[in-house]
N, C-alpha and C positions, 0 to 999 in steps of 0.2 A: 279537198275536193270541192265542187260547188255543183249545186243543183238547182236548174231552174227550170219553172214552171211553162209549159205554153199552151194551157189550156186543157179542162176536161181531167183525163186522166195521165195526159203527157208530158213525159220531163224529157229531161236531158242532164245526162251525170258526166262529171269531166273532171279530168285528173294528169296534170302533167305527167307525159312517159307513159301513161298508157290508153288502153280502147276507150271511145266514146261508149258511152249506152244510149240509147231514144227507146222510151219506153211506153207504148199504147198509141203509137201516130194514129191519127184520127182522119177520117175524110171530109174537107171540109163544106163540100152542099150537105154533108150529114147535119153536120154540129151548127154550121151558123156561123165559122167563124171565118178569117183570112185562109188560104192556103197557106200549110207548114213549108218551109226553108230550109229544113234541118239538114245535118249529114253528121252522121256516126258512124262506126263502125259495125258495132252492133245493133240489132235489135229487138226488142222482146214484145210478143202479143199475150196479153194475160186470157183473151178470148174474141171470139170469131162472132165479131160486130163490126161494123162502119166505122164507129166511136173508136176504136180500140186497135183496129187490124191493118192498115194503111199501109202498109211497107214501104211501098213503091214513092213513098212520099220523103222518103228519105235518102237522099245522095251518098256518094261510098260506104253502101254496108256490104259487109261480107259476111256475115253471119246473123242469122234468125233466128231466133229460140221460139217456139208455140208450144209449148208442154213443159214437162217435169222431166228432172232430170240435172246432175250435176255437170259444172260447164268451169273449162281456165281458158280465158281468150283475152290476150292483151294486157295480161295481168292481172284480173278481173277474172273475180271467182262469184260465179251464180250458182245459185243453188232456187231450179223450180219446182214449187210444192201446188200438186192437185189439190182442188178443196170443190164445194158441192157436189153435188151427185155423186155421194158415197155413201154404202150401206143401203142403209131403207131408205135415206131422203127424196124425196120426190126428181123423176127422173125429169121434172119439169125445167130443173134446175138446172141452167147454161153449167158446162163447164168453165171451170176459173183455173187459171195458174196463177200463183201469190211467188214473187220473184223476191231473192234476199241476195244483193250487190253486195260482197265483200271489194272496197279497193283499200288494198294494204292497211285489215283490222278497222277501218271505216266501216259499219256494217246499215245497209239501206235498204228495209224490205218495202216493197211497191203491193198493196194486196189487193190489185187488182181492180176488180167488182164480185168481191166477197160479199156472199148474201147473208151466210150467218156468224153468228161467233165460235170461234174456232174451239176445241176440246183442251183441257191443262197439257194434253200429251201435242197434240198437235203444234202447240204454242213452244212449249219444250225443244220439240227438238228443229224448233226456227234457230236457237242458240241465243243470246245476245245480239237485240238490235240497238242499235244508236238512233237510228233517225227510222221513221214508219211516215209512209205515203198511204192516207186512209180515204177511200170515199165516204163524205158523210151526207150526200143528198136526194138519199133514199132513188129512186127510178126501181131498178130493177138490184141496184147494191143496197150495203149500209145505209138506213137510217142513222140520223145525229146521238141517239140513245144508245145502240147498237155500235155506233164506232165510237164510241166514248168507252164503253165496255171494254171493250179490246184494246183500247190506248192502256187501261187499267190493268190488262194482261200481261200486255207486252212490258210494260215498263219502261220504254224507250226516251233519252235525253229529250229527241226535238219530235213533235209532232207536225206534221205538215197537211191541211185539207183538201181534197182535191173533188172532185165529182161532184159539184155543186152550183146553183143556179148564177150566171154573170150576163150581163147585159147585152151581152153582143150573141147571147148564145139564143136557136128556136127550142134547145131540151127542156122540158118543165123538170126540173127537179127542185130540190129544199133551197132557202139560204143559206150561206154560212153560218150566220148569226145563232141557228138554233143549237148548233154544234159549239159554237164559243161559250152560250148558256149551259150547256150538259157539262163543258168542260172546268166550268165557272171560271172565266177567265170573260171579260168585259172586250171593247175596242181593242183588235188588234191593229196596227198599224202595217200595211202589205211594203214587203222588202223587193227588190229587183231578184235576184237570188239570195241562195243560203251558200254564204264559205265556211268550210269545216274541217275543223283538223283533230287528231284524235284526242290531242288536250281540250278542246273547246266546246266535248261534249259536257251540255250541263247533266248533273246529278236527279234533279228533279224535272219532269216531264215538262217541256214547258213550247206550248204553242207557237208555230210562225206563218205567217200566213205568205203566201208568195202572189207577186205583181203576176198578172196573164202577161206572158211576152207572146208579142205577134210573131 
């Protein structure tokens, strides 16, 4: 499968034979950036922002996901998990879906704009991720300390950064860079996408940084 980045918190998951994903389309007088291009089939909103919520930006979707809840659409197995404003935590706290893309034992959870670190149960029963989409530039998500934490958790082969401050963009958020130090890992070198097959997940956690595609 391959995944790539186009800014913010938006990918795009692709996988011959079956559904596209676009995950968090963004509006772009929001963020600063081009208008998105995309079309997929699918689409997932992790929460109800400009940043995040865009649908209509997206050509032949036929199906939406905004919440929790198990999902088989196009071969493609989603599974969305609530996270903030649960229990006692402050009801200040936007709702989040944390989305986990099975394509055929590929396993790619997207978490969103996760504000905290999530509980050992909570983490559990994600199952095995292979690859994790983390925000690490603090705004209203993850701080660099905070999603480093949870890369720790999860255990996942690839890590991927995302929600973090880039040139083209008006969001103040972190740099990368602070999140490369918590992860102690130096210079990474940004890729166009990431190809993945289920042999080519590494064993130990290991950072990739993705190009912004317009």
């Amino acid at each position: 499968m391959e995944i790539i980045w186009h800014g913010l918190s938006c990918f795009r998951l692709t996988e011959r034979g079956m559904a596209t994903v676009v995950i968090d389309p963004y509006d772009h007088k929001f963020v600063g950036f081009a208008p998105l291009k995309l079309r997929g089939e699918i689409v997932t909103v992790s929460h109800d922002a400009p940043g995040h919520n865009f649908v209509t930006s997206v050509k032949g979707r036929t199906r939406v996901i905004t919440g929790p809840g198990e999902f088989e659409i196009g071969g493609v197995f989603i599974t969305g998990v609530q996270t903030n404003r649960k229990g006692n935590r402050s009801t200040n706290e936007l709702r989040n879906t944390l989305y986990v893309f099975d394509y055929d034992g590929i396993t790619v959870a997207h978490l969103g704009d996760l504000q905290r670190v999530p509980s050992q149960t909570e983490i559990e029963n994600l199952g095995g991720v292979n690859v994790v989409l983390v925000p690490v530039g603090g705004g209203k998500s993850l701080n660099a300390s905070k999603a480093a934490e949870i890369v720790s958790l999860l255990e996942p082969g690839i890590v991927i950064p995302m929600h973090y401050q880039v040139p083209e963009s008006n969001l103040k958020l972190a740099p990368l860079n602070r999140f490369l130090k918590e992860m102690g890992v130096g210079k990474v070198e940004p890729i166009p996408s990431l190809k993945i097959t289920r042999t080519s997940v590494p064993s130990e956690a290991r950072v990739v940084v993705l190009e912004h595609n317009h």
